[in-house]
N, C-alpha and C positions, 0 to 999 in steps of 0.2 A: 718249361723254363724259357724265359724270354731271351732271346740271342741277341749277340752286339748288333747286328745291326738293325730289331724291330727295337733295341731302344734308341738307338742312334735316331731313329725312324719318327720316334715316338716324342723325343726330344723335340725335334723339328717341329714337328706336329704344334707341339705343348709354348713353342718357342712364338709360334706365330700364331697361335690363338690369343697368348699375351697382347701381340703387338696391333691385333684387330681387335682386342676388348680393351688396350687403352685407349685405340683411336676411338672406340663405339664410348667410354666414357667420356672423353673428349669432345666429342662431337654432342655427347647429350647435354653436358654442361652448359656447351654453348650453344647451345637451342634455346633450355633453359632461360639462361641469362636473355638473352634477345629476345626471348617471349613474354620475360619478367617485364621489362622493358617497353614491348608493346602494349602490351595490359592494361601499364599505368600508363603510358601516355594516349590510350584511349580507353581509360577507365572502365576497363574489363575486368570481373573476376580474377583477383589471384588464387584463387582451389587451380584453376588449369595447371598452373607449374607444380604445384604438392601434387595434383593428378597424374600427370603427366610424369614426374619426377619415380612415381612409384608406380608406372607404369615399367617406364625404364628399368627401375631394381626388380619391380616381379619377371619380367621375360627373361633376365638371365640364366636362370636355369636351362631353358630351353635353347637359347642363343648359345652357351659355354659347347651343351652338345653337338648342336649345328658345327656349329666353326669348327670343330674338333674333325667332324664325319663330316663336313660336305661337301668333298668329292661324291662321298657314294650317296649323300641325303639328295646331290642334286640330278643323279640319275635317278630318282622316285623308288629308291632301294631303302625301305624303313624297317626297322627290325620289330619285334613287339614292347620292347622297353617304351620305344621313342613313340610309336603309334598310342601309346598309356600316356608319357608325359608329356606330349606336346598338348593334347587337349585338357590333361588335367590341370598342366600347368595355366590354360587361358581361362580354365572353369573356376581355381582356384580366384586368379585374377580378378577375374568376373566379379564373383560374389562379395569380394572383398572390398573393392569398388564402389559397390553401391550399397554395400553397407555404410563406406565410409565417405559417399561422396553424393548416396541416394538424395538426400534432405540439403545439400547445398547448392548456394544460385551461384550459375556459372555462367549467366549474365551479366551486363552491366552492372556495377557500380554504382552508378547515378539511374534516378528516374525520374520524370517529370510531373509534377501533382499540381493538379487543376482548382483554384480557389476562385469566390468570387469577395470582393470586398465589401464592407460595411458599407457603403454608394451603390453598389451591384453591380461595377465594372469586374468582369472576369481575367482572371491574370492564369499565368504556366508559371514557374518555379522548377528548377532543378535541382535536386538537393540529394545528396549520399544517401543509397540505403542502410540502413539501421546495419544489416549486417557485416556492412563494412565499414563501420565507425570504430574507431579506435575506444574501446571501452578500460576505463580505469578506475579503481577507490581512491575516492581522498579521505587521509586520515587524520588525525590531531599532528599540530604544530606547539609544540613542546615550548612552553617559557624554559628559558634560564635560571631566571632569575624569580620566585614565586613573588605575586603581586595580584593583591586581591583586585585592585583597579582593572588592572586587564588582565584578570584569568580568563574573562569571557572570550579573549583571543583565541584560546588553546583549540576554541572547535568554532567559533565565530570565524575565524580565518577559512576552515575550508568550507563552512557553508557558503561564504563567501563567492570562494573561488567556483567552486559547483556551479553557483548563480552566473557566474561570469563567463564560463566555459562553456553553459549550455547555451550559449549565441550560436556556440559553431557545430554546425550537424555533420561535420567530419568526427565531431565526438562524443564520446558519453562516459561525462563524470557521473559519479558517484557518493557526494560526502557521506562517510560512515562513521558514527563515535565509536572509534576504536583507539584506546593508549598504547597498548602490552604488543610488542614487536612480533612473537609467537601467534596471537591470535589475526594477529593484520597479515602474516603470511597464510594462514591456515584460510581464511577468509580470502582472501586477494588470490589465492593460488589455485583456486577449484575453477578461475572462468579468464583468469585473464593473465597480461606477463609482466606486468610492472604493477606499480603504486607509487602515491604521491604523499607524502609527509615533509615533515621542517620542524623548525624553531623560531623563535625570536625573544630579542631582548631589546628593553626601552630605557635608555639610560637620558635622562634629564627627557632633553625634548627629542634624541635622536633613536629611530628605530631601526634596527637591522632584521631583516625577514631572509633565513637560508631556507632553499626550496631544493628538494631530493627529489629524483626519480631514482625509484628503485626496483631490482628483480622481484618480483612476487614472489621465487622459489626460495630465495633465499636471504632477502632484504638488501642485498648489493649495493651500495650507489649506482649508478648506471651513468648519471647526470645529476650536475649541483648548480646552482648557480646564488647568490648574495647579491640581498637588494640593503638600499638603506635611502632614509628620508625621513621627512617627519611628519609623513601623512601615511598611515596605515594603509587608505584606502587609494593612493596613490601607487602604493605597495604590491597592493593584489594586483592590480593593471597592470604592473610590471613581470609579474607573477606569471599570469595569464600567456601574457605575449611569450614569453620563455617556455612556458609549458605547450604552447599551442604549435612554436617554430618545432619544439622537440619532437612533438609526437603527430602531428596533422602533415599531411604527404605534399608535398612542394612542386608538383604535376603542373604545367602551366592550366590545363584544362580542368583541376577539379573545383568542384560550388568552394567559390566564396561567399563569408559571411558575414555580415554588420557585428565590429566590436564595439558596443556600447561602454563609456567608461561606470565603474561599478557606482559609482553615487550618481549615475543617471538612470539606473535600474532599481536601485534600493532605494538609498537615503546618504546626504551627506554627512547625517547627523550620530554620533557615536554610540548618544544614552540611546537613541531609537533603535540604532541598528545590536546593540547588547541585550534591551529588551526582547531583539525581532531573533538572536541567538538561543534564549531561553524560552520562546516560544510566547511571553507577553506577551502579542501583539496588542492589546490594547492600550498599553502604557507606551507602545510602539510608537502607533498613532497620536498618542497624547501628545509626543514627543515632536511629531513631524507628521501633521496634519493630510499631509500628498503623499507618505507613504504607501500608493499601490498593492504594494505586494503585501504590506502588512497585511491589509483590507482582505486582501485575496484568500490569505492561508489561514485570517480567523471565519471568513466565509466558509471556507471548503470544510473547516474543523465544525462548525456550524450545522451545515448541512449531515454532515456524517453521523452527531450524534443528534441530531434534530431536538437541538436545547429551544430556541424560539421562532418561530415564521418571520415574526416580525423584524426579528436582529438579525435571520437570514438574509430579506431583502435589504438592510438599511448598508450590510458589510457588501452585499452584491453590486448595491447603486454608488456604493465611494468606488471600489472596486474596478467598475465599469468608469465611474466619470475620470478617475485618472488613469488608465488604461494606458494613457501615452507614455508617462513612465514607467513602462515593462517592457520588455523584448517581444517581439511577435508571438513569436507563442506563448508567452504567459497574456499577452492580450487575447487571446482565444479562449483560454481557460477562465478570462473573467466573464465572456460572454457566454460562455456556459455556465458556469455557475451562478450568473444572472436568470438563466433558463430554467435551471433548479429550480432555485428560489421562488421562482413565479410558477411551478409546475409546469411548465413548458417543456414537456419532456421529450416529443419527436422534434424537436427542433435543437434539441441537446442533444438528441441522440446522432441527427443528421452530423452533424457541426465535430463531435466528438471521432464520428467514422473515419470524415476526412482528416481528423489532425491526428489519427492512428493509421495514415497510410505515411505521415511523416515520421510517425515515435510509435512504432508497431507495439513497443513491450514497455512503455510510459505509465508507469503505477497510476498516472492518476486519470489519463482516460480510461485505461484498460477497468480502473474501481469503478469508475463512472458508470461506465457500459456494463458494468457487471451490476452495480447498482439498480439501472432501467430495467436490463432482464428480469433479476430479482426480484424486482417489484411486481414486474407482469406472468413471473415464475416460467421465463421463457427456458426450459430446461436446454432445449437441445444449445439455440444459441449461448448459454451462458458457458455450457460445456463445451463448443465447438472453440471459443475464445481463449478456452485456457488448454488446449490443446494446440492450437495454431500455436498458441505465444511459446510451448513448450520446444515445439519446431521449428519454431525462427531464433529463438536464445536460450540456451540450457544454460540457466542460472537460480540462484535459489528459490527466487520469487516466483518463477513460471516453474523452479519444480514442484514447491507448495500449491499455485495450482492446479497442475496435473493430476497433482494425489486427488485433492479435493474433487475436481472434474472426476475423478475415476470413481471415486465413495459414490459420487450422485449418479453414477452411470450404473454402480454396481458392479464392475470390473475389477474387483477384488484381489485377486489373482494377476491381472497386467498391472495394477498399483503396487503391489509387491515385488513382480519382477523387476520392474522400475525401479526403483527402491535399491533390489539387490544388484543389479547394474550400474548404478553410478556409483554403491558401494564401491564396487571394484575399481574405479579409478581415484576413488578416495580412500584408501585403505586405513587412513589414519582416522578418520572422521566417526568420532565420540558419540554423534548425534542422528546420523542418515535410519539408525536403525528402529530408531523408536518410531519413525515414523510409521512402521511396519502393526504398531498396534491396533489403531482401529480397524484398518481392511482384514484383521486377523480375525477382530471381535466380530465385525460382519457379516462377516462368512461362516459364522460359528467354529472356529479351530481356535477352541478356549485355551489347551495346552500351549500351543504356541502363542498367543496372548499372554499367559499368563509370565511365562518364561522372558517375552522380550518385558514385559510389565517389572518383574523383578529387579531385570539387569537395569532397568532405570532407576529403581530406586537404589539399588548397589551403588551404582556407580555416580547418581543427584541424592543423597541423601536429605541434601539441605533442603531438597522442594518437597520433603513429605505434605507440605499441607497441599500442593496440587495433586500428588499423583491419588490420593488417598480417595478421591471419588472414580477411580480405575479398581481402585480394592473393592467398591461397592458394586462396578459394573461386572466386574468376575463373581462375585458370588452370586448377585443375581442368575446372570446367564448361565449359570451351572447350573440350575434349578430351572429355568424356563428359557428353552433354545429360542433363539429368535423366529418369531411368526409376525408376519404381519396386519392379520384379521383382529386385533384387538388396538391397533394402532388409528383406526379412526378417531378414536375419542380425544386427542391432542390436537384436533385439527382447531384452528382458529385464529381471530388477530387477538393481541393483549396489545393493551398500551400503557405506557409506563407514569407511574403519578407525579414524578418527580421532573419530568420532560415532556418533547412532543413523540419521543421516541414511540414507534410499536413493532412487536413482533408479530411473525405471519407463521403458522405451523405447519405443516400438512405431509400425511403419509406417504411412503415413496420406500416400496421393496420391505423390507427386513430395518427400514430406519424410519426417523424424523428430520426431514428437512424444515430447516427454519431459516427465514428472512426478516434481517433487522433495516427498518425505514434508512436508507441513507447507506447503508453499507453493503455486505453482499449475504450468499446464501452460504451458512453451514448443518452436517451433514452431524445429527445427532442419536446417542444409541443410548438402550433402557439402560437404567439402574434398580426401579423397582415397578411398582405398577403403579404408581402415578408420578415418577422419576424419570429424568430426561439428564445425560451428562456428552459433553462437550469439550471442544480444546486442547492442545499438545502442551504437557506439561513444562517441555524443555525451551519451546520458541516462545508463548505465550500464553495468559494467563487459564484456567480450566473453569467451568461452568458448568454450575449445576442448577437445574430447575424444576421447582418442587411444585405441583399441579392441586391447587386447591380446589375442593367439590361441596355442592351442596347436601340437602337430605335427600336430594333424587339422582347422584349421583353423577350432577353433570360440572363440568369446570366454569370455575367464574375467575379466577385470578390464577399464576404461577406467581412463588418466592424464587427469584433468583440471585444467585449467589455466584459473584464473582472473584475469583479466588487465585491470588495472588500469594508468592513463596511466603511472607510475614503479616499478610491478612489478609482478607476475607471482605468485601463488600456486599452489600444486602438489599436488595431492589424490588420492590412492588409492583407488578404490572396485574391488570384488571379485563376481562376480555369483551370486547365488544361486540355488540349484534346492530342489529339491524335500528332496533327502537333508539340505541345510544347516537349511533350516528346522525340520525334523522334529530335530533333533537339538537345534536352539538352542529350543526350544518344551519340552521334556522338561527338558532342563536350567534352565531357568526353573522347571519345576515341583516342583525338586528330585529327579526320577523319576529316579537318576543309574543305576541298575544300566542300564536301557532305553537313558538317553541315553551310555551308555561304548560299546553295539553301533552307536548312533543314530550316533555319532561317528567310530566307526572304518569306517562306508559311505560319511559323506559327507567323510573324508580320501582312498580310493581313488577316488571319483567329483569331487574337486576336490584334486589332489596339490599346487597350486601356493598354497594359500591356510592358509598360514602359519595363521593365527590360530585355525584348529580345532585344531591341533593343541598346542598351548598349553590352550582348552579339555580338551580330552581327557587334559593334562597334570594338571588342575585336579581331574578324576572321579577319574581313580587317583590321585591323592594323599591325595584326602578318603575315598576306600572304603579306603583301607587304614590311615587314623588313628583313632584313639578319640576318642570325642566330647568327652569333657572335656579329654584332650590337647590338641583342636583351637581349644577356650575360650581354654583358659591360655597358646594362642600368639599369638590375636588380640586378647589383652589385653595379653603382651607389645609389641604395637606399635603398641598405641594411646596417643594423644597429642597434642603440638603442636610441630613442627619449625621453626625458623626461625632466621638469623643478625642479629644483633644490625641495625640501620640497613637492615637487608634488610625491602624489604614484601613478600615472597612468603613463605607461610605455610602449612605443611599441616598438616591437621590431619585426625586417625584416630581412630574411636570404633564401640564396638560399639550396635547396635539390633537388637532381636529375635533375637540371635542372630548378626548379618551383622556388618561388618566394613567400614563406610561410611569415604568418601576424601572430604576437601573442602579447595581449595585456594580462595585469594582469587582472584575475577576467573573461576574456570571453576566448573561445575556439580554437585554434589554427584551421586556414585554409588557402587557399592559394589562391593568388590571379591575375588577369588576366591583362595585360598591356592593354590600351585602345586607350592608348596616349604616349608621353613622360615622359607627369607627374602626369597622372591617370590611378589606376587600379580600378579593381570592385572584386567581390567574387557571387561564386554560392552559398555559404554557408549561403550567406545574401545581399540578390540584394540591397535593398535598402541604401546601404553605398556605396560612393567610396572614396578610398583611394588617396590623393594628395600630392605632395612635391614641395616647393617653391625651386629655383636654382638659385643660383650665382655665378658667373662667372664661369659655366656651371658646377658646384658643389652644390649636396641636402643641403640645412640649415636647413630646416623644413618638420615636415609633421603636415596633416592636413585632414581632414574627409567631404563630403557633406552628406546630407541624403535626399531623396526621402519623399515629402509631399505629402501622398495621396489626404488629402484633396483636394488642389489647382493644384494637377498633377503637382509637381515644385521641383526640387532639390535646396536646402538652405544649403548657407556656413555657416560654423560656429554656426551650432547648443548649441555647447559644449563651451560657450567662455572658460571657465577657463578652461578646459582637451583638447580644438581642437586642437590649435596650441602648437605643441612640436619641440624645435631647436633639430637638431642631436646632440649628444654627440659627 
């Protein structure tokens, strides 16, 4: 029993370990604060102070003891307790640390990036890294008042802003279409700590634009501020400048940026910039002839799904020739996608490296680059990219590629863990689980497959028509575990009839990797034995592809089928060898005598592939016509076809010779005479082009299309858009 005087003793004790762990709190704070301080005014890492800060709270334990016993700790008198906690307590530290501090730069702030210019004078630049940029969602600005005239505002405003914002590389917006408050928090709240939304109302000629910043956790206002004027786009620059003092660090020393005003980046024009909101961009351009960026994002959408060569270079060279109205870095991007276009792909590649040491985790270098890999099926690099970006930003985009990188590594098991780890700090999230399917299905642990498979459809009812080729892939593999020695025979390129699209197949482990022209590599598993199934039901659309064979059992074409919550798209692709190539390469070069033998090898080496033979239809017709004859027929049927209150519109004209097609809404390409009064296009076999004649004068044109189904070309697919009389 303790006597009055060891508690009196004790007290004492207890009294002034208080008053040296307030001063030791005291003193940390204000370290703290002064280190915060130095930091930013020489643009240091702030992790040191959150490091440092729980450096301070871990050692306590250890310190509370000291101070208590160090009379006797300082004559080197340790009992066994302290000798146990004072190391576990530094080991605990330790490990803690660098779990939470291992993957963070406690570096500079700023770095310098070395470019050289379109002249080839070399410049330096200092500029924020990526990790320390203020990252945000911008989300719909809400009318007041509904108005079909400017609804386009509701999500036109923060595309806007996005545009505007991304001048300054102290930031990184985000526009998202997102309306529902719930999901802009649940979204906004997994990576960052505020968001940006509003409203406005147009009353006669005057506009009022409120702009919020808000808590991500809980949609708070944080900051507001009310503009009003009667130029929208006057608006956003006001917008901008408010958003940028709020959230960008006021350091005398950190990179400033050029704020360009927003109609000297876009458009000053309204219909163009509503059309360039909805994604038009061609009626973009119609609208406002120098719109850049219009040019640019139908370039980039061009290339991705490789609709025409021709309409690729023609959006790449506007693109490029107005380049000066864009921001620096969308002037980089046009010159890369100018590189596209042209196949110029180490020169894209180079160009893209450097502008990913400024925008480390930029969806659209990072697709580019994954693009190039893809193409050249550079697995390791294509995987090492989506693992960096995982390590420099845990956000959704780099966590989808992670998964993906791990499927093609066959890391099954760390994609899972992954998975069930960021579960944990999203406990709410409806969706992180599914993603746990395929690496289940891969690894053959069907049970558990099957089990997450269910609770998706439990809990997505609505998407039966996606998850329903998952039903197909479970029953198979319950019947035939995955092996990979029978997966040779899916190797190969198809190419699509309808595009210049093609896919590239080829085996890898227990799956099929496949590469589509322009986009990147996914990571495909059987459904039957000559079935291929693809895609997360819950983020985006499911695909299924079905592997047609001859009577010797080899593949010459897949059905694919792209498969959306309320339907189903159905796509032809045809597989290419060697003979086809050689043939369609010749004939591109005009070399027609070469490509009429080139053509008649690669019909007996592919009998079922319609669309050479059309080609070849196209060489003898032209070897056997007179050159000016062939003029005076492709001038016959140039023009503009269209029915009065009809917006479909085609329009034919000669260039260089050729005999160019462009309808509203699809892609400019050119097309082949066959006949007198049909042509066809490489750009998209399955259409040919027709014109009715009277009295030896075009009235009409009109369209067939190739049924794969029935192997039959059908008139008049389109009754209301087919038949259009010439103007």
């Amino acid at each position: 029993m303790a006597t009055p005087e060891s508690e009196k003793s004790n007290y004492k004790r207890w009294k002034q370990v208080a008053q040296i762990f307030a001063a030791y709190l005291v003193g940390a704070w204000t370290f703290l604060e002064f280190l915060d301080w130095i930091l930013s005014r020489y643009s240091l890492s702030p992790y040191w102070v959150e490091l440092l800060l729980w450096v301070f709270i871990g050692i306590i334990p250890s310190l509370l003891i000291y101070l208590f016993h160090h009379e006797r700790i300082n004559q080197k008198s340790l009992r066994l307790r302290e000798k146990i906690i004072f190391p576990l307590n530094i080991l605990v530290l330790a490990v803690g640390l660098y779990f939470g501090f291992g993957t963070t730069d406690l570096g500079a702030t700023t770095k310098a990036i070395e470019y050289t210019t379109e002249s080839g004078e070399k410049r330096t630049a200092l500029i924020t890294k990526e990790e320390f940029r203020t990252g945000f969602y911008i989300y719909n600005f809400e009318p007041k008042v509904a108005d079909s005239t400017t609804a386009w505002l509701e999500f036109g405003i923060p595309v806007l802003l996005n545009e505007d914002l991304l001048q300054n590389k102290n930031l990184k917006p985000d526009a998202v279409f997102i309306d529902n408050t719930a999901e802009k928090v649940k979204e906004a709240s997994y990576f960052y700590d505020f968001y940006i939304d509003g409203d406005y109302e147009v009353t006669d000629s005057l506009i009022t634009l409120n702009t919020y910043i808000r808590k991500a956790k809980n949609a708070k206002v944080i900051m507001e501020k009310t503009f009003k004027g009667n130029d929208i786009l006057d608006l956003i620059d006001d917008a901008t400048v408010f958003i940028t003092q709020s959230l960008d660090s006021d350091e005398f020393n950190n990179p400033s940026y050029l704020d360009l005003p927003i109609k000297e980046i876009t458009s000053s024009n309204l219909k163009a910039l509503e059309y360039f909101r909805y994604g038009d961009y061609e009626n973009a351009v119609k609208e406002d002839s120098t719109f850049a960026l219009a040019y640019l994002f139908d370039g980039r959408r061009n290339v991705i799904y490789s609709r025409s060569k021709t309409q690729e270079q023609s959006l790449a060279d506007k693109a490029y020739e107005y380049r000066q109205r864009m921001p620096l870095q969308r002037q980089s991007e046009a010159l890369v996608l100018r590189y596209l276009a042209y196949d110029q792909f180490e020169e894209a590649e180079k160009l893209v490296k450097i502008q990913l040491e400024v925008d480390p985790t930029s969806d659209i270098y990072n697709n580019t680059l994954k693009n190039i890999y893809g193409r050249t099926k550079n697995l390791k690099a294509y995987t090492q990219m989506a693992m960096d970006a995982w390590d420099n930003q845990k956000d959704r985009e780099s966590g989808l590629s992670m998964i993906e990188a791990g499927l093609i590594q066959e890391e099954y098991d760390a994609v899972i863990n992954q998975i069930d780890a960021f579960s944990l700090l999203q406990p709410n999230d409806d969706v992180l689980f599914a993603f746990k399917l395929m690496p289940e299905l891969l690894k053959g642990d069907i049970e558990a497959a099957r089990e997450t498979h269910e609770r998706i459809k439990l809990l997505y009812p609505d998407l039966q028509n996606k998850t329903r080729v998952y039903d197909s892939v479970l029953a198979y593999l319950e019947e035939n575990p995955a092996e990979g020695e029978d997966l040779q025979k899916f190797e190969g390129e198809y190419r699509s009839e309808s595009s210049e699209q093609t896919f590239t197949f080829w085996p890898k482990g227990n799956t099929v990797l496949k590469y589509t022209s322009g986009q990147r590599i996914r990571v495909l598993i059987r459904a039957g034995d000559h079935r291929l199934v693809s895609g997360h039901p819950l983020i985006e659309a499911t695909q299924n592809y079905d592997f047609l064979w001859d009577d010797k059992g080899q593949y010459y074409g897949v059905k694919f089928d792209q498969i959306q919550a309320d339907v189903t798209d159905t796509f032809w692709y045809w597989k290419q060898d060697e003979t086809i190539k050689k043939a369609e390469s010749l004939l591109q070069q005009r070399q027609l005598d070469e490509a009429k033998s080139a053509y008649e090898n690669a019909i007996k080496a592919n009998p079922r592939h319609y669309y050479l033979k059309t080609a070849l239809e196209h060489i003898d017709y032209v070897l056997g016509m007179d050159s000016t004859a062939l003029i005076t027929q492709l001038k016959g049927v140039s023009g503009t076809y269209s029915i009065d209150g009809n917006e479909s519109v085609r329009k034919f004209w000669i260039e260089d010779g050729r005999l160019m097609y462009k309808r509203d809404g699809l892609p400019g390409k050119e097309l082949l005479p066959i006949s007198e009064t049909s042509y066809i296009s490489m750009s998209g076999v399955q259409i040919k082009y027709s014109f009715e004649y009277e009295n030896e004068a075009v009235i009409a044109s009109y369209v067939w299309r190739f049924n794969a189904e029935n192997m039959s070309w059908e008139e008049n697919y389109m009754p209301d858009i087919n038949y259009l009389p010439k103007d």
